[in-house]
C-alpha positions, 0 to 999 in steps of 0.5 A, spaced: 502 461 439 502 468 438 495 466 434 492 462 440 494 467 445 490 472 440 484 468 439 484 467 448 483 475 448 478 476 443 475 470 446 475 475 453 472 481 449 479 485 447 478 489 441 484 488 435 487 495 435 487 495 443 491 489 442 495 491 438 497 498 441 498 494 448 502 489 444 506 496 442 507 499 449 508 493 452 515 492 446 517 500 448 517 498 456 521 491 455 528 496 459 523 499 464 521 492 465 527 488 466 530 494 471 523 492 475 525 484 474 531 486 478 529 489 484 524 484 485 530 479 485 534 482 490 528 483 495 526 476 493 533 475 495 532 479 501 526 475 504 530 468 503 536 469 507 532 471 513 527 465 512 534 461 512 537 465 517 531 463 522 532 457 520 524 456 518 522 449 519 514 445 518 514 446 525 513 454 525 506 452 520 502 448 526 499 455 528 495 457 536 489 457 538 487 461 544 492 465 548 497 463 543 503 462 548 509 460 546 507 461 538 513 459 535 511 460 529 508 467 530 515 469 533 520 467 528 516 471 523 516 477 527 524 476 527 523 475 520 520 482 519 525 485 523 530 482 519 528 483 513 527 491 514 533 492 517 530 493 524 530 491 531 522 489 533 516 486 529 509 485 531 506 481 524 499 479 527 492 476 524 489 480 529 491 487 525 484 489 521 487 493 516 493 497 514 489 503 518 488 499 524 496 498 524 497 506 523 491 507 529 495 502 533 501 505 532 499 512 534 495 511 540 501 507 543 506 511 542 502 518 543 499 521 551 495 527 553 498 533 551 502 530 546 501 533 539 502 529 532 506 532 526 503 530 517 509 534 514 507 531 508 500 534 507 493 531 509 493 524 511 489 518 507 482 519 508 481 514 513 486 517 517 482 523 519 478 520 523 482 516 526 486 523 528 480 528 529 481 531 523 474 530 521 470 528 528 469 521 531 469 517 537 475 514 539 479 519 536 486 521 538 483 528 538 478 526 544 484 523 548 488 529 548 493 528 543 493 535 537 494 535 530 498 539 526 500 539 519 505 542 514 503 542 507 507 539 500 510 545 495 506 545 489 511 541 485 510 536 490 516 537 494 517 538 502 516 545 505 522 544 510 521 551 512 514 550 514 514 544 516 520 547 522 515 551 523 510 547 526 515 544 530 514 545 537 515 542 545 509 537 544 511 535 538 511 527 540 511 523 533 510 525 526 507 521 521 510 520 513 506 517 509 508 514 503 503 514 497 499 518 495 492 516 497 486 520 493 492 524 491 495 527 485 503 528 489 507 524 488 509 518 491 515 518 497 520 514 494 525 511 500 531 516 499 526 522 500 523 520 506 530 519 508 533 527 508 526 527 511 527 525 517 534 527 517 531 534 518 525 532 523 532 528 527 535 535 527 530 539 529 528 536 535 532 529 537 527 525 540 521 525 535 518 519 533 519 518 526 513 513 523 512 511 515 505 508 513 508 504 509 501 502 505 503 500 497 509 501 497 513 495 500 518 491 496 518 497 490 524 498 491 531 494 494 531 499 500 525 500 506 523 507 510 527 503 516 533 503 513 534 510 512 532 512 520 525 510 520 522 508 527 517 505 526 514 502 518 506 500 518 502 496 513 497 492 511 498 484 509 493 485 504 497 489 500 504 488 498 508 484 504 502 478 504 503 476 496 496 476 495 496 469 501 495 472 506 487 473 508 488 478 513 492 481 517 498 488 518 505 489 520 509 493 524 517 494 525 522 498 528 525 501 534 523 495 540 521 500 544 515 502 539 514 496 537 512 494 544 509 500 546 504 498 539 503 490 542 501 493 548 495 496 545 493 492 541 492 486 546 492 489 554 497 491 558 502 487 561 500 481 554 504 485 549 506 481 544 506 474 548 498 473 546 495 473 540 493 466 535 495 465 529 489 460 528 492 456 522 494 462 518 502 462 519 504 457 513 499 462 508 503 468 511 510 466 510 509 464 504 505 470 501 512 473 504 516 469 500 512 471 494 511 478 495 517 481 491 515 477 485 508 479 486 509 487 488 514 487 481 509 485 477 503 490 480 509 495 478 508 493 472 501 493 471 502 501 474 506 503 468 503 499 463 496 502 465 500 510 465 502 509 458 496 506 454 492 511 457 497 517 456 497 515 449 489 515 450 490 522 452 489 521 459 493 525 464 496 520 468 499 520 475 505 518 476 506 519 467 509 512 465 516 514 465 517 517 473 521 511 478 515 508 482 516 508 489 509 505 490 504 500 486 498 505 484 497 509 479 492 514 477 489 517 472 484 523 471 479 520 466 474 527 467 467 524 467 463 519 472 462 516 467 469 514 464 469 512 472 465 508 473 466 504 465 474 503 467 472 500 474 467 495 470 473 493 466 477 491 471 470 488 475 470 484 468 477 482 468 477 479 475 477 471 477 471 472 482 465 477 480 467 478 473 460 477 473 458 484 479 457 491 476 461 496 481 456 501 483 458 507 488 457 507 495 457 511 501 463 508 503 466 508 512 472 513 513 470 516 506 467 524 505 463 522 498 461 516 495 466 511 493 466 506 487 470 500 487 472 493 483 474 488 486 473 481 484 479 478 489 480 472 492 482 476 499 476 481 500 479 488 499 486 486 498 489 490 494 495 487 491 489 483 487 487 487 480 483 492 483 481 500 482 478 505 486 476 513 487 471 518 489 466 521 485 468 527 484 471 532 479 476 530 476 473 524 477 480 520 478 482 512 478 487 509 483 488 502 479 494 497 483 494 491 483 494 485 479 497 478 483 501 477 476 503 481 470 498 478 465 493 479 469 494 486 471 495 487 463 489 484 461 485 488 467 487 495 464 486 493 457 480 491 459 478 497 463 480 501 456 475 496 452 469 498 456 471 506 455 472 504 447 464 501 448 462 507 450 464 511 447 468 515 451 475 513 446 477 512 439 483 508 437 
């Protein structure tokens, strides 16, 4: 079986020695791994008990059109959103774009004029900017009323707790945590640290809504932000939590006060959560839940194996191979556009649809320079699908997450590798 399996990868390209060294990391990941496996045991634990709790049903598949009135479907995967993540309230909606879409959602239904809203975890993702104002755009929270502050991370990464209580004042309203690290090179908040976070934003001012963009980082660990004092936790469908099924869609859960609040702004006041079809999409995104934890464990894997090939490539990695992971990207400087664009065709090579496209770069919306992507997805932009982005410019870094198996995320890094080693810029 080993020879076959050998044959089928130098079938797809792979080089002997490549192989050979994934074959030996592989070996020395083989604890790291079991631990992951874990994990994904007890979410997958998780999301069973309270599908059986609510007593999930064929009925719940049948779907809405028009108004959606009385989608029961709809409402018990909602219920089993909040059960899952230890919260009162959820709003899991096809009509939710993008995980930004969510984070925008949930920021103008919970912020007035002259309310300000704090990052105390440094600059937000890029598309984040515009929708707060950092960086001018029709229809941004800045052009409502609403003002920005922000507290920067130490250089190790870790919170300024002293800046950060500085910058608390009497129009603070909300804060907005985010979990991973964006084009960033900080590390990724693990559930435990977003915890005494928001114990000392609570401590400072009592009524402060605490929301985590929890983008990537769902099921990586057996807890969530909402089990450590998070009032709302957003996210995308088309990442973790929709188990690669799910064709669009995001989520929000945590407090019922927020929660509606966030569903009156994304139909009309007075609807909230009573409109809103489910179009025949509720079996996918049930299912695609279901299969989530297993599906993030293996994104996890393709993480750290991708770390560890290209550290022993001599390659600075972030996070490095043997760093707990809190979420499914992985980052790596290759320090040339070329180098870039050479991993990005490897994964584009490795990909069940478009293994054919060469990824160029593109002036990409809510991006301040050109962007190169590669995705070959079956869910166009989902990335819990093998994927890879990033900006071109120095240090020309690569975000890679993804992989809806860990087969399939493993052949997708060695394959970027093959593409750098054809052009000259490794040697094994």
């Amino acid at each position: 079986m080993m020879k076959r399996l050998t044959d089928m990868y130098a079938s797809l390209g792979l080089d002997e020695k490549l192989l050979a060294l994934g074959k030996e990391i592989e070996t020395v990941l083989k604890d790291r791994f079991d631990a992951i496996d874990q994990i994904a045991e007890y979410n997958q634990m998780k999301v069973l008990s309270a599908m059986q709790k609510n007593r999930v049903a064929e009925a719940h598949f049948s779907g809405s059109t028009g108004y959606g009135y009385n989608d029961l479907g709809r409402e018990t995967l909602e219920q089993i959103y909040a059960d899952v993540f230890h919260a009162e309230a959820a709003l899991v909606r096809p009509q939710i774009t993008c995980g930004t879409h969510a984070l925008h959602v949930a920021l103008s239904a919970n912020l007035r004029p002259g309310d300000e809203l704090l990052s105390p975890v440094g600059r937000p993702y890029d598309t984040l900017e515009e929708v707060i104002g950092i960086r001018p755009s029709k229809g941004s929270l800045k052009e409502y009323g609403v003002s920005y502050a922000q507290a920067d991370l130490k250089e190790d990464g870790s919170f300024d707790f002293d800046a950060i209580g500085r910058a608390i004042n009497s129009r603070t309203k909300m804060a907005t945590i985010q979990r991973s690290k964006g084009y960033a090179t900080r590390p990724t908040l693990s559930v435990a640290s977003i915890g005494e976070l928001i114990a000392f934003l609570k401590s400072k001012k009592t009524d402060i809504i605490c929301m985590v963009d929890n983008c990537y980082g769902e099921f990586t660990e057996p807890v969530e932000p909402t089990d450590v004092g998070a009032d709302l936790c957003v996210g995308s469908l088309i990442k973790n939590p929709g188990g690669g099924l799910a064709p669009c869609g995001g989520y929000l859960v945590g407090k019922e006060e927020y929660v509606e609040q966030a569903a009156f702004r994304l139909s009309a006041p007075g609807l909230g959560k009573e409109v809103g079809a489910s179009l025949g999409l509720s079996q996918t995104l049930y299912q695609g839940f279901f299969l989530a934890p297993t599906v993030t464990a293996g994104a996890v894997k393709g993480a750290i194996f991708a770390a560890a090939l290209y550290e022993r490539l001599g390659f600075p990695t972030f996070p490095t191979c043997k760093t707990a992971r809190h979420d499914i990207i992985q980052a790596v400087d290759l320090g040339s556009k070329e180098a870039l664009k050479a991993f990005c065709l490897g994964i584009q090579a490795a990909a069940p649809v478009d293994s054919f496209v060469t990824p160029e770069p593109w002036a990409m919306p809510g991006y301040d320079c050109d962007v190169i992507m590669a995705a070959g997805a079956f869910v166009q932009g989902s990335s819990i699908e093998l994927s890879a982005d990033g900006p071109l410019k120095p240090p020309y870094t690569v975000f890679f997450q993804g992989g809806l198996t860990w087969y399939h995320a493993k052949f997708g890094i060695l394959s970027s590798a093959q593409k750098l080693l054809e052009a000259n810029l490794i040697a094994l």
